[in-house]
N, C-alpha and C positions, 0 to 999 in steps of 0.2 A: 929886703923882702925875701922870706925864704922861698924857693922853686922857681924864683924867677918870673917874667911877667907872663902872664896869661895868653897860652898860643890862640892867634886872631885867626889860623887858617879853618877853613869848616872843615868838618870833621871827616867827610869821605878825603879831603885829600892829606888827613893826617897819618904815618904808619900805623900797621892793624895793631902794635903795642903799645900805641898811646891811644886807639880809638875806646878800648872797655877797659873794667875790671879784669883782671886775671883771678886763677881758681882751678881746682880740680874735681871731678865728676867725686865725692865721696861716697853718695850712697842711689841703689838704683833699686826702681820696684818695677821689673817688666811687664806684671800684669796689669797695675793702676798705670804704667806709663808715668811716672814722677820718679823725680828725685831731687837730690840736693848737691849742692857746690860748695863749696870750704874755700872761704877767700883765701889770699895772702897772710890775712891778719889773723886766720884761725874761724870765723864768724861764719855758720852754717847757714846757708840761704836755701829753699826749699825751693821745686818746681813744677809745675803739671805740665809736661810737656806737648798738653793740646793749645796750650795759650803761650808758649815762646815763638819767639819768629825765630828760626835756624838760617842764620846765614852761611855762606863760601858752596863750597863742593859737598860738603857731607852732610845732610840732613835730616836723617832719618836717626827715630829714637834708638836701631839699632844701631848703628854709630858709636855709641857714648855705651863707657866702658869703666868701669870704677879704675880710677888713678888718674882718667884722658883731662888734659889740660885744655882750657877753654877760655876762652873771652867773652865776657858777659856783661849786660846791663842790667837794672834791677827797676822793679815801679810799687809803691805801694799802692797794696787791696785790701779788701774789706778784712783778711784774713792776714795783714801785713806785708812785710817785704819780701817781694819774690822775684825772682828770675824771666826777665822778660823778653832779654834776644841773649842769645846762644849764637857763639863762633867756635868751632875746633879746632885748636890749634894746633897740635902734634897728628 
């Protein structure tokens, strides 16, 4: 089986690089407060940043900086797949 079997442990007590997605800030609109993510795989994910939960130390939309590497989850809306908790990683 490729990956190996499914880690059983929950998720807070998995390291923060197997907890989300990885990705970096690509694009930023300070004044709507959105932007979007560019996984790994290339695949632009979009955000409102009044509807992510930010977790660790840094939380504030100033924070996030087009290239800042992140850890993310995703949920779809009525508007499709979007950005739904926010970690910064660098």
């Amino acid at each position: 089986m490729a990956g190996g079997p499914p880690d059983e442990r929950p998720i807070e007590e998995r390291p923060i690089h197997e907890r989300f997605y990885r990705g970096n800030i690509s694009r930023l609109s300070a004044g709507r407060q959105t932007g979007v993510v560019r996984s790994i795989s290339g695949r632009d994910i979009p955000f409102i940043f009044a509807f992510v939960e930010m977790l660790g130390d840094r939380r504030r939309f100033e924070d996030l900086h087009i290239g800042t590497a992140v850890g993310y989850d995703v949920s779809w809306t009525s508007h499709g797949l979007r950005v739904s908790v926010m970690r910064i990683l660098d």
